[in-house]
NUPATOR-278701 format. One record per residue (C-alpha): residue in three letters; y, x, z. Coordinates in nm, 3 decimals. Layout:
residues N
ALA, Y, X, Z
...
***
This chain:
residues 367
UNK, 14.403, 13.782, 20.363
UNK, 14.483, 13.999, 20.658
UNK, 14.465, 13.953, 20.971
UNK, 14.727, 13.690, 21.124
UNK, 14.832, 13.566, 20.782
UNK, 14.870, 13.211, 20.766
UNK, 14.655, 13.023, 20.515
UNK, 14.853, 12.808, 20.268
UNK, 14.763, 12.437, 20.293
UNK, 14.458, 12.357, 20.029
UNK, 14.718, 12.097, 19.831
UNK, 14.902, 12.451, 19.776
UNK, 14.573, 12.657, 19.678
UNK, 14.427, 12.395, 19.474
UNK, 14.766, 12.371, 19.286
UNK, 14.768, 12.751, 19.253
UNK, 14.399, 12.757, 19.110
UNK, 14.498, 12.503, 18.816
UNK, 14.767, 12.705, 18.736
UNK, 14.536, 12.983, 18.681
UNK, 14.250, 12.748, 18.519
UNK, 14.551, 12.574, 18.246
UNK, 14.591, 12.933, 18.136
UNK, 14.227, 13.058, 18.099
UNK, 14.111, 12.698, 17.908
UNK, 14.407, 12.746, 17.694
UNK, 14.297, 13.141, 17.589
UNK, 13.961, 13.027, 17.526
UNK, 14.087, 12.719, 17.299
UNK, 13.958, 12.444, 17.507
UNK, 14.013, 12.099, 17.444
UNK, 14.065, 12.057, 17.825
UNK, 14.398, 12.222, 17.825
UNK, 14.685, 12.184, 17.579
UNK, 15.102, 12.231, 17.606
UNK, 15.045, 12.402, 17.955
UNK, 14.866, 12.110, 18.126
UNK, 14.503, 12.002, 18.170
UNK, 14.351, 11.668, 18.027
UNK, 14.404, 11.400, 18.302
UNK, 14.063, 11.309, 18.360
UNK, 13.943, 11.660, 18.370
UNK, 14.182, 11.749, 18.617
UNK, 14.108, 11.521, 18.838
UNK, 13.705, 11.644, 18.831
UNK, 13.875, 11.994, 18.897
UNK, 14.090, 11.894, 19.159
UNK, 13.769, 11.715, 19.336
UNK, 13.549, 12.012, 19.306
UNK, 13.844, 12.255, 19.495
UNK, 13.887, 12.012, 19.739
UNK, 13.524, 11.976, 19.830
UNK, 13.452, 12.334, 19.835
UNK, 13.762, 12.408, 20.067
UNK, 13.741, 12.123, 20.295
UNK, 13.370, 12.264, 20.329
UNK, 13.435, 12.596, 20.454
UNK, 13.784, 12.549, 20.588
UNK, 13.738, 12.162, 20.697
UNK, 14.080, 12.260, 20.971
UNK, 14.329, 12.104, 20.685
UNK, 14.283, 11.768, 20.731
UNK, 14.216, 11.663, 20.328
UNK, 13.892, 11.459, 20.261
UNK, 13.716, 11.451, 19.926
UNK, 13.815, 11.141, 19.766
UNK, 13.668, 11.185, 19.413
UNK, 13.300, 11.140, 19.413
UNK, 13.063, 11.313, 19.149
UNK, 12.957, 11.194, 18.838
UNK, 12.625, 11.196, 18.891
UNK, 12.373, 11.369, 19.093
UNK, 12.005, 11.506, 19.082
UNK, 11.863, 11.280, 19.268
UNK, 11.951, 11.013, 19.125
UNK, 11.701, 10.931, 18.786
UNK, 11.902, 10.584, 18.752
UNK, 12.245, 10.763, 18.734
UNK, 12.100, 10.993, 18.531
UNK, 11.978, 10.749, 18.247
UNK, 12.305, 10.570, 18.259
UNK, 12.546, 10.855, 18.261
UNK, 12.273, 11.017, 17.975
UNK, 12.296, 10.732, 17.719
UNK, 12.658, 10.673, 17.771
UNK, 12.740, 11.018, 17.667
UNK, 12.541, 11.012, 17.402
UNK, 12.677, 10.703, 17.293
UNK, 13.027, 10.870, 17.289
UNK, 12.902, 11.176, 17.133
UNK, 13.041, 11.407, 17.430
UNK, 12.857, 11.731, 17.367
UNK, 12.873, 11.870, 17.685
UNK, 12.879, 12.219, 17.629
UNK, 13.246, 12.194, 17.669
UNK, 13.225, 12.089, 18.010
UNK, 12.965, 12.358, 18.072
UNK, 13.176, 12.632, 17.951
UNK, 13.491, 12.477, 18.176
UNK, 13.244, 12.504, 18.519
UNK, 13.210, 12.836, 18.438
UNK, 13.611, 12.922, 18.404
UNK, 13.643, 12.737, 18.730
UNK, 13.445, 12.929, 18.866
UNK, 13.574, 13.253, 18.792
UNK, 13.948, 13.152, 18.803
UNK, 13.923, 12.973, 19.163
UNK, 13.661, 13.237, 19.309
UNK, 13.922, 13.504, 19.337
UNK, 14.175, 13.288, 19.466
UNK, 13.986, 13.172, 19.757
UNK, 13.844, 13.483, 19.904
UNK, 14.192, 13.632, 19.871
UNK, 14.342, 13.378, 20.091
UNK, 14.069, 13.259, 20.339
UNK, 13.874, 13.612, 20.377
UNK, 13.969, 13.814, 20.643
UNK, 13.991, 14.195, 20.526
UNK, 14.018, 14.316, 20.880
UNK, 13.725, 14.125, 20.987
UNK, 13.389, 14.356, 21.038
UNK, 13.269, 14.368, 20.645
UNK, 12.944, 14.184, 20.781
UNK, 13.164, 13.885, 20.821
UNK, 13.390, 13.885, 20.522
UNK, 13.072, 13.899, 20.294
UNK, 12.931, 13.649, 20.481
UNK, 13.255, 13.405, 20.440
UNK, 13.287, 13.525, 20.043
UNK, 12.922, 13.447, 20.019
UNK, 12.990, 13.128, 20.195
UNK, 13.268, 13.023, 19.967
UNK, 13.065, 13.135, 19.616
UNK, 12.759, 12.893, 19.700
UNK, 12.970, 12.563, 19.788
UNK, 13.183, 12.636, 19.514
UNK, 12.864, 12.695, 19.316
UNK, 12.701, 12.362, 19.464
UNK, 13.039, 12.170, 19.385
UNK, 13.012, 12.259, 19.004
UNK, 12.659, 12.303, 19.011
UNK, 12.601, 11.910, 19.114
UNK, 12.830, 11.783, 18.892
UNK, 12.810, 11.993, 18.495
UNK, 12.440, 12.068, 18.478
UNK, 12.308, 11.742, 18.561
UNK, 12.568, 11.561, 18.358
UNK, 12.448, 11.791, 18.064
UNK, 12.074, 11.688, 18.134
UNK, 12.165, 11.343, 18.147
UNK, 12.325, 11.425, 17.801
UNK, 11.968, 11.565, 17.640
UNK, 11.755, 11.262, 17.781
UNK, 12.030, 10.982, 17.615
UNK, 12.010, 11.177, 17.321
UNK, 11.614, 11.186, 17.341
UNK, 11.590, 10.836, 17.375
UNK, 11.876, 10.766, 17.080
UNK, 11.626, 10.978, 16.838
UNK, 11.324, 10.787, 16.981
UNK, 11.431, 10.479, 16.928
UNK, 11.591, 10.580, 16.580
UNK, 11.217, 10.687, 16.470
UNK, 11.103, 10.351, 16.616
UNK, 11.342, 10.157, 16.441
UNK, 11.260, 10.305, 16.186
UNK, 10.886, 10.241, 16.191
UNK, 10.959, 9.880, 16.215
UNK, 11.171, 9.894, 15.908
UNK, 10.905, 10.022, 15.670
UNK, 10.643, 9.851, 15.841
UNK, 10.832, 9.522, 15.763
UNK, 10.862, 9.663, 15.439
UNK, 10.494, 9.757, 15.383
UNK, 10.412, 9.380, 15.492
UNK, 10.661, 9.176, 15.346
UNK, 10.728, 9.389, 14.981
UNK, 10.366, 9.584, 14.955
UNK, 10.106, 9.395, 15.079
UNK, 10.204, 9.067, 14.944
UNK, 10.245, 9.197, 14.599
UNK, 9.922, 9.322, 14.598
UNK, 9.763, 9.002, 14.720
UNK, 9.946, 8.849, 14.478
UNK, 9.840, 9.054, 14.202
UNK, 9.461, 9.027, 14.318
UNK, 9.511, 8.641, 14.368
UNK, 9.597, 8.658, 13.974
UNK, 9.315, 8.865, 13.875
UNK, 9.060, 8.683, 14.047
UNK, 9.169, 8.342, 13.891
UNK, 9.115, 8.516, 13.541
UNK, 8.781, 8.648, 13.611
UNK, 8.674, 8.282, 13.744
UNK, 8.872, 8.039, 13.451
UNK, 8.834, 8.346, 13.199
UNK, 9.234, 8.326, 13.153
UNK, 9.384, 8.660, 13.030
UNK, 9.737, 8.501, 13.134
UNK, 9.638, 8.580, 13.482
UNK, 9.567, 8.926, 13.404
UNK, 9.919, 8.940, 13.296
UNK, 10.089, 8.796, 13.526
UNK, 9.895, 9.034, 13.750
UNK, 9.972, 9.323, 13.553
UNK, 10.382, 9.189, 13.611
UNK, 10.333, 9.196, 14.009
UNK, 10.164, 9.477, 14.037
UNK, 10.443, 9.672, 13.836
UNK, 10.696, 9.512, 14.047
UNK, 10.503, 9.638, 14.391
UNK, 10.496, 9.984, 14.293
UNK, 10.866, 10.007, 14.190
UNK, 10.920, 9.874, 14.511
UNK, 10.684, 10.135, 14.685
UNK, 10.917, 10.373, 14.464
UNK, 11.247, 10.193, 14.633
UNK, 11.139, 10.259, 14.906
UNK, 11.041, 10.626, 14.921
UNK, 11.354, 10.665, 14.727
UNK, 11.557, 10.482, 15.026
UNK, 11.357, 10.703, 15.263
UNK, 11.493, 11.045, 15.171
UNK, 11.860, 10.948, 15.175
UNK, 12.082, 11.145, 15.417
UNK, 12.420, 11.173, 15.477
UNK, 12.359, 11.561, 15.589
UNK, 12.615, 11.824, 15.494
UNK, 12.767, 11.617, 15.256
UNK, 13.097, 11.363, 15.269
UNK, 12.996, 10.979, 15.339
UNK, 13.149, 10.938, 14.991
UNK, 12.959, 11.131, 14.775
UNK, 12.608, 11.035, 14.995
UNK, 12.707, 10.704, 14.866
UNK, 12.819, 10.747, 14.518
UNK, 12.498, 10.952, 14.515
UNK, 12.294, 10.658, 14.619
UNK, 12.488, 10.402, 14.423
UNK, 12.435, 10.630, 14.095
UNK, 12.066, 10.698, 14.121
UNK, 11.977, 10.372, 14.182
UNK, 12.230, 10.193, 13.939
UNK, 11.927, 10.036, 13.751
UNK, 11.885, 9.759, 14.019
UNK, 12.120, 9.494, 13.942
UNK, 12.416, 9.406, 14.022
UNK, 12.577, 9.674, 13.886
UNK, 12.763, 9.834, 14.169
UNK, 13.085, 9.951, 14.173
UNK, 13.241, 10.231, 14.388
UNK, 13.632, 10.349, 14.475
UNK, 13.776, 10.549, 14.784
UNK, 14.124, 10.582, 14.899
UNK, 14.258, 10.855, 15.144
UNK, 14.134, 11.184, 15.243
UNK, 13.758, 11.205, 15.378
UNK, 13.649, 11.410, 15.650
UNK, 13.312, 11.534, 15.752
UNK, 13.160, 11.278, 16.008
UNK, 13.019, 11.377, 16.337
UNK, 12.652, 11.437, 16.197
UNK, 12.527, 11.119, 16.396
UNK, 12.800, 10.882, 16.289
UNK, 12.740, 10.955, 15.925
UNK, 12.396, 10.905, 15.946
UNK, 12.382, 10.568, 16.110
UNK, 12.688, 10.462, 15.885
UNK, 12.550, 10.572, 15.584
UNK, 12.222, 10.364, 15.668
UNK, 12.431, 10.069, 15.749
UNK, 12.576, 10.081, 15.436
UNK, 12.279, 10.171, 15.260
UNK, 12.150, 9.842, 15.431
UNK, 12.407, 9.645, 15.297
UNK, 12.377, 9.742, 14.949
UNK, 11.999, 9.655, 14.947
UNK, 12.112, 9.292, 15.091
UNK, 12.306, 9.225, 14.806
UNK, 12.022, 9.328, 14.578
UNK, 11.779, 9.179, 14.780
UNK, 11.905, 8.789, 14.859
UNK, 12.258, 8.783, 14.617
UNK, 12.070, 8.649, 14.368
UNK, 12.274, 8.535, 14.076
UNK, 12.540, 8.787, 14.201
UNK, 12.665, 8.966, 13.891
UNK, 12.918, 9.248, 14.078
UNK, 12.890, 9.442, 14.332
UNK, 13.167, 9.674, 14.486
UNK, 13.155, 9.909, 14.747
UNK, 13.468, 10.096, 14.889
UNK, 13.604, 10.390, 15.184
UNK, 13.928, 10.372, 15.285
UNK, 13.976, 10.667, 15.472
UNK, 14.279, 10.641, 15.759
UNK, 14.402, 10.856, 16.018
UNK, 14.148, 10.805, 16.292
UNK, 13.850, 10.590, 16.063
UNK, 13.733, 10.540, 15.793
UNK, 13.675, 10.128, 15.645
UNK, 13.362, 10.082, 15.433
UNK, 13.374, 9.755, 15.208
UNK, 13.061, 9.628, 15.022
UNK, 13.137, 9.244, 14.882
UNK, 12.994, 9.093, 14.609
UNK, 13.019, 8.765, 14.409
UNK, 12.673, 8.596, 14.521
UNK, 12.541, 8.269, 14.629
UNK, 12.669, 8.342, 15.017
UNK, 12.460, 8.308, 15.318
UNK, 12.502, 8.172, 15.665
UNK, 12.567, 8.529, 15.908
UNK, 12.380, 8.357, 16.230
UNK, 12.084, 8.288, 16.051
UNK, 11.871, 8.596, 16.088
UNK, 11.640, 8.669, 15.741
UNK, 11.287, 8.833, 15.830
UNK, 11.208, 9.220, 15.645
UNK, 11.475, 9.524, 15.645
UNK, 11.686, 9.626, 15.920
UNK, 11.856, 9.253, 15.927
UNK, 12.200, 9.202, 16.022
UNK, 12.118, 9.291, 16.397
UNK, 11.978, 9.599, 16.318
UNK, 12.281, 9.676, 16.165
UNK, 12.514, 9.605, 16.444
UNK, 12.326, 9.757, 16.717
UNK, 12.391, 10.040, 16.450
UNK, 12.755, 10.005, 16.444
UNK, 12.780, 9.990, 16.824
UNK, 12.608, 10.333, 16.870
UNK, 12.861, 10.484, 16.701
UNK, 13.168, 10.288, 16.846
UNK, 13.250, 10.121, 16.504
UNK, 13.330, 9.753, 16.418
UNK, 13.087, 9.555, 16.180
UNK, 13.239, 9.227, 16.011
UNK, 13.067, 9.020, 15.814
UNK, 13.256, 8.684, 15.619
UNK, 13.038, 8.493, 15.366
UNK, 13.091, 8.187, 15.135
UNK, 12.958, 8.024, 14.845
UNK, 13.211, 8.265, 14.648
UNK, 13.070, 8.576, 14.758
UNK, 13.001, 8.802, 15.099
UNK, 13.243, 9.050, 15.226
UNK, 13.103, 9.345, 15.473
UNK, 13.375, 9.520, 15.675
UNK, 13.261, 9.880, 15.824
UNK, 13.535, 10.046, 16.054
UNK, 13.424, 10.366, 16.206
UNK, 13.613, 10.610, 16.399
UNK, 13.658, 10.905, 16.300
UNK, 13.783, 11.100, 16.598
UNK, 13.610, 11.120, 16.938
UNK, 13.721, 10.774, 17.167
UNK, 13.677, 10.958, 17.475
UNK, 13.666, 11.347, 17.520
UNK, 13.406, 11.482, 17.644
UNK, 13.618, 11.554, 17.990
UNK, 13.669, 11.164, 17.982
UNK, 13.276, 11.079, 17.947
UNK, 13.222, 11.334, 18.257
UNK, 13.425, 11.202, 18.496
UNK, 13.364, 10.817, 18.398
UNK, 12.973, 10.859, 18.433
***
């Protein structure tokens, strides 16, 4: 700007910069920008940081910030909150990350071209560009960075609770399968050494056999992952290697599967792996079991019913993850869990989406 020029109101600059920023997300194939216009949400987090760092250095306009930040340093409450939600959501926020930066450079430019004096002594006009790069920096720098650490800690605590979880689950397992088969089994042999009946022994030989294929179960149940595979063949994989345990199971798919966020498979996949070992495990008398995907445009509906006794859903059964582990499950990942069960059989109803509920521009600005 030279000297005597007349600064543009900041509506004007701020309009001018997101001209600029549309164009430079778009080139670099960001999910922010599409069809010449930024997302909503994003925008507004945008608009907020311009305004902030103009009314800052330039405060003679009259505009006040109205957007506040998402979340803030010094804040370890915020943080935690705004952490697991975006977790939650899955909202990797290296996108956002990479968008601070464009700002950056797109609105930099602008701004020292129209509020920097070139005629001014060149002490000045550095010290006015320098001005203008650290609020702009502190604008962006207060709201990305500590969004993205939020990010890391949700995710920490996800995986720590996962391993916890999953601790519990074999522990139960150890306890309720393990230990009291082997009691059993001892129970049996020491009645045959005291009465001298070699029925015991057999009937200890029987539980003992049936302990360690359920040791075997379980390290078997253990090593399945979803990983780089479809959700579909993790299951038909499952369902195939372990088709020896009655009922005999039954598996169809309809539609076109996609790859699932890494996360969301995982978590469905155990659901459904969960389900499967429910039927085995308390269907008794059930004679079919049939598991399904029905893959639609934005989820994919996993169906396991079978033709057992039923059982009454609000009456929670000890060992495994349960029924609650298995919602708490479903909610992580945003997808619906319905269970219906009668004396005819039980239905389980699995809809998970398969597209990203809120972008990761959405999960920055709502923290």
């Amino acid at each position: 700007m030279s000297d005597g020029a007349t600064r543009p109101p900041h509506r004007e600059t701020i309009d001018r910069i997101i001209a600029d920023l549309v164009t430079a997300l778009e080139e670099r194939g960001s999910s922010h920008a599409s069809g010449g216009a930024l997302d909503p949400i994003f925008e507004q987090q945008a608009r907020s940081i311009l305004t902030e760092s103009l009314v800052l250095t330039h405060p003679d306009d009259g505009t006040r910030v109205t957007s506040p930040v998402a979340v803030d340093y010094s804040s370890p409450a915020d943080l935690d909150r705004v952490g697991r939600l975006r977790a939650t959501q899955n909202a990797d926020p290296a996108e956002n990350l990479m968008a601070a930066e464009v700002i950056y450079f797109v609105a930099l430019p602008v701004l020292v071209e129209l509020y920097v004096d070139t005629t001014a002594p060149a002490a000045d006009a550095v010290a006015l560009t320098q001005r203008i790069a650290n609020t702009l920096h502190h604008a962006l720098w207060r709201r990305f960075p500590p969004g993205a650490i939020a990010y890391v800690e949700g995710l920490r605590v996800q995986l720590a609770q996962a391993d916890q979880d999953s601790r519990k689950r074999i522990s139960r397992a150890l306890h309720d399968r393990v230990a009291h088969g082997i009691a059993a089994g001892l129970q049996r042999v020491e009645l045959s050494s005291i009465a001298g009946d070699v029925g015991h022994l057999d009937d200890a030989v029987e539980i003992l056999r049936t302990t360690l294929e359920d040791v075997q179960g379980m390290a078997f149940d253990i090593r399945q992952l979803v990983g780089a595979a479809f959700l579909d063949e993790a299951i038909k994989n499952y369902l195939d290697q372990s088709r020896s345990i009655p009922p005999a199971p039954e598996f169809t798919t309809a539609g076109t599967p996609v790859r699932l966020a890494l996360d969301v498979g995982e978590e469905t996949f155990t659901i459904v792996l969960e389900a499967i070992r429910n039927v085995r495990k308390h269907a008794r008398g059930a004679t079919r079991m049939h598991v399904s995907t029905e893959w639609l445009d934005e989820s994919v509906v996993v169906r396991v019913t079978d033709n057992g006794p039923g059982f009454d859903p609000t009456v929670r059964r000890g060992g495994s993850l349960g029924l609650v582990g298995m919602q708490e499950r479903a909610d992580a990942v945003g997808a619906t869990l319905e269970i219906d069960s009668c004396s005819a059989g039980t239905r389980i109803r699995l809809d998970v989406p398969t597209v990203p509920a809120v972008s990761g521009a959405a999960a920055a600005s709502r923290g």
